[in-house]
C-alpha positions in Angstrom: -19.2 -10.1 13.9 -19.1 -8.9 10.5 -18.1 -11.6 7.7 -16.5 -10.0 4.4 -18.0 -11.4 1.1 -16.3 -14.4 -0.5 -15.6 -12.8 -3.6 -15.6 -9.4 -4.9 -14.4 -7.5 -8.4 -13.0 -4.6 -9.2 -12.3 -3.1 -13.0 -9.5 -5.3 -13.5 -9.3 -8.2 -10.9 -11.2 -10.9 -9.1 -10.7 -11.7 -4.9 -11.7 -14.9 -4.4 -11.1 -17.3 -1.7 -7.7 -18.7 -0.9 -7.3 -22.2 -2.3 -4.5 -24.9 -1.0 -3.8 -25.4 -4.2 -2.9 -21.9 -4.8 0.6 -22.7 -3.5 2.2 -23.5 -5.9 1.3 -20.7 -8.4 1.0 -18.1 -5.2 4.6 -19.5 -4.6 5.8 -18.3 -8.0 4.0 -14.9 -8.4 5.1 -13.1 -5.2 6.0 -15.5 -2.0 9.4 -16.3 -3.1 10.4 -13.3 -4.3 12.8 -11.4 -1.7 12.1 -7.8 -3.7 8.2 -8.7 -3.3 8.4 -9.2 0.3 10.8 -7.2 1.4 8.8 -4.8 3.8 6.4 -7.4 5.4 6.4 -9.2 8.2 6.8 -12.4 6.8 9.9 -13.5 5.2 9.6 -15.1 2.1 9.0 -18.6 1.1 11.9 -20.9 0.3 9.5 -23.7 0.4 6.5 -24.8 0.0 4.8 -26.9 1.8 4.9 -23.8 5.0 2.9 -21.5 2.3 0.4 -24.8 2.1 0.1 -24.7 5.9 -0.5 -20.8 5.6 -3.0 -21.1 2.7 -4.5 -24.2 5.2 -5.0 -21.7 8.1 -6.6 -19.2 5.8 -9.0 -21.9 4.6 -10.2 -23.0 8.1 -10.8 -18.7 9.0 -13.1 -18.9 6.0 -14.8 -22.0 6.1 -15.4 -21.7 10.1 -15.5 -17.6 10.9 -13.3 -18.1 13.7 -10.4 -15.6 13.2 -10.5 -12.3 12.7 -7.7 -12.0 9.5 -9.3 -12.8 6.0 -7.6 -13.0 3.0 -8.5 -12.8 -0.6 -6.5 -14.4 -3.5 -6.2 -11.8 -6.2 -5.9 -12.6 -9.9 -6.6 -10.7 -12.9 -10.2 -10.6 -14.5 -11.0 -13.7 -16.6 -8.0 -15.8 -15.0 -7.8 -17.9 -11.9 -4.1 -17.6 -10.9 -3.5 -15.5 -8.1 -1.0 -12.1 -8.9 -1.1 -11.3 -5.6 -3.6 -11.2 -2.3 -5.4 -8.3 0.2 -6.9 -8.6 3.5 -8.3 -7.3 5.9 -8.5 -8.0 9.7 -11.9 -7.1 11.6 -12.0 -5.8 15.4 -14.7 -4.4 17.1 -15.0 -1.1 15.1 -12.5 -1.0 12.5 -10.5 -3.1 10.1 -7.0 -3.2 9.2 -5.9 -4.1 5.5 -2.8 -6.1 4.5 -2.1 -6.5 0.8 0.9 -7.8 -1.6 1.4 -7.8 -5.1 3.7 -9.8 -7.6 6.3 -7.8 -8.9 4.8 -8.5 -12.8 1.7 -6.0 -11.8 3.6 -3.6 -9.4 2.9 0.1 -11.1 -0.4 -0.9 -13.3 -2.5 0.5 -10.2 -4.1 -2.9 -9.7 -3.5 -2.7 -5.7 -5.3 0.7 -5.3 -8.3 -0.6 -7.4 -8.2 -4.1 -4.1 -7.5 -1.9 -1.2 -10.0 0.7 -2.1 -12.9 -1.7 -2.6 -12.2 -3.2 0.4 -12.1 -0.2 2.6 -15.3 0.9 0.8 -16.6 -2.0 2.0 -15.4 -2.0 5.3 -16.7 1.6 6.1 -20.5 0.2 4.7 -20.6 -1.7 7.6 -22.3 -0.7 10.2 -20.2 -1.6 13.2 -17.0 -0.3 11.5 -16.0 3.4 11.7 -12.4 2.8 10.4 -10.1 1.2 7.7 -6.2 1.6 8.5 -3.1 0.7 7.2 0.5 1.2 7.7 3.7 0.4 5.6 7.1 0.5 6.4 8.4 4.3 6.2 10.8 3.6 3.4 8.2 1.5 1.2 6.9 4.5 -0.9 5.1 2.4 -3.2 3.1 1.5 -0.6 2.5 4.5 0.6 1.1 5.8 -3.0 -1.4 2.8 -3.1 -2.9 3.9 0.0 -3.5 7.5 -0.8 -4.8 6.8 -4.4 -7.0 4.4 -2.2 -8.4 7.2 -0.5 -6.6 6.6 3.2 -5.0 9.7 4.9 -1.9 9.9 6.5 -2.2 9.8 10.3 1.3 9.6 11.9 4.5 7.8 12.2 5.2 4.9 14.3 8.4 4.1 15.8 10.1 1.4 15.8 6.7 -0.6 15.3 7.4 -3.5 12.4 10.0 -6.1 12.1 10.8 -6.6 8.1 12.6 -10.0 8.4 13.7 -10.0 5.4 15.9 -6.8 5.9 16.2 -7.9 10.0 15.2 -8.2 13.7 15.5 -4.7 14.6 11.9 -3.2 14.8 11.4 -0.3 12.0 9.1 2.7 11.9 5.9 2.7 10.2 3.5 5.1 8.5 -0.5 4.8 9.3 -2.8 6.1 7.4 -6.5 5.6 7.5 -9.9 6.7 6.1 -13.0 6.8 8.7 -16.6 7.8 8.6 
């Protein structure tokens, strides 16, 4: 299977590697924050040492290839503290990308510069014919980093997410998706 590249740049950030050690600072840029992760599908941290376990996990997929879900710690250029993470999930010919970004660097355009290198990337390999996305229907910032990114809107999904952090009841989705 394909294996992503440990690090990559853009203009404006670094991806490396996520760290245990991250925790604590990941903790404070975006994890906690309700606002930040309001339209994923994990609720956010009220402690720590679960985000460790998480960042643990992510670790092992890295360090051993087994997984298919690799994340990348996101900080801006010349710094080491992560703002905010992307990643991307591999099947057998396409990949799905997941990002977030602390609320400090929401609106700079930092996201679209993450998600379209790695969709650029993931369309350069050979086994992959698609890179998709979706975001809850109501999260229009989303939605705007996507199509700056170059990923066309492809349909709505019903009911499809659960958003814990607004409730259980499943909530409908927008996909987009760029292919070659």
């Amino acid at each position: 299977m394909t294996r992503p590249p440990e690090t990559f740049t853009t203009e404006r950030l670094v991806a490396r590697r996520p760290r245990v050690e991250d925790a604590e600072a990941v903790f404070a840029a975006y994890a906690a924050d309700p606002e930040v992760t309001r339209y994923l599908a994990w609720r956010y941290y009220t402690e720590i040492e679960p985000l460790r376990e998480f960042l643990r996990g992510a670790v092992r997929t890295w360090e051993t290839g087994e997984g298919d879900h690799y994340p990348w710690m996101l900080g801006l250029r010349g710094t080491d503290t992560p703002i905010g993470s992307v990643g991307v999930g591999l099947g057998p010919h396409g990949a799905m990308l997941g990002y977030v970004l602390g609320r400090a660097h929401w609106g700079q355009g930092l996201m679209t510069e993450a998600v379209r290198y790695v969709a650029a990337w993931a369309l350069a390999q050979p086994p992959l014919y698609r890179v998709w996305a979706f975001c809850d229907a109501a999260n229009s910032a989303s939605v705007r980093v996507m199509e700056k990114a170059g990923l066309k809107r492809e349909g709505l999904l019903r009911r499809w997410h659960v958003c814990p952090t607004i409730g259980p009841e499943p909530r409908d989705c927008l996909i987009y998706a760029k292919v070659r």
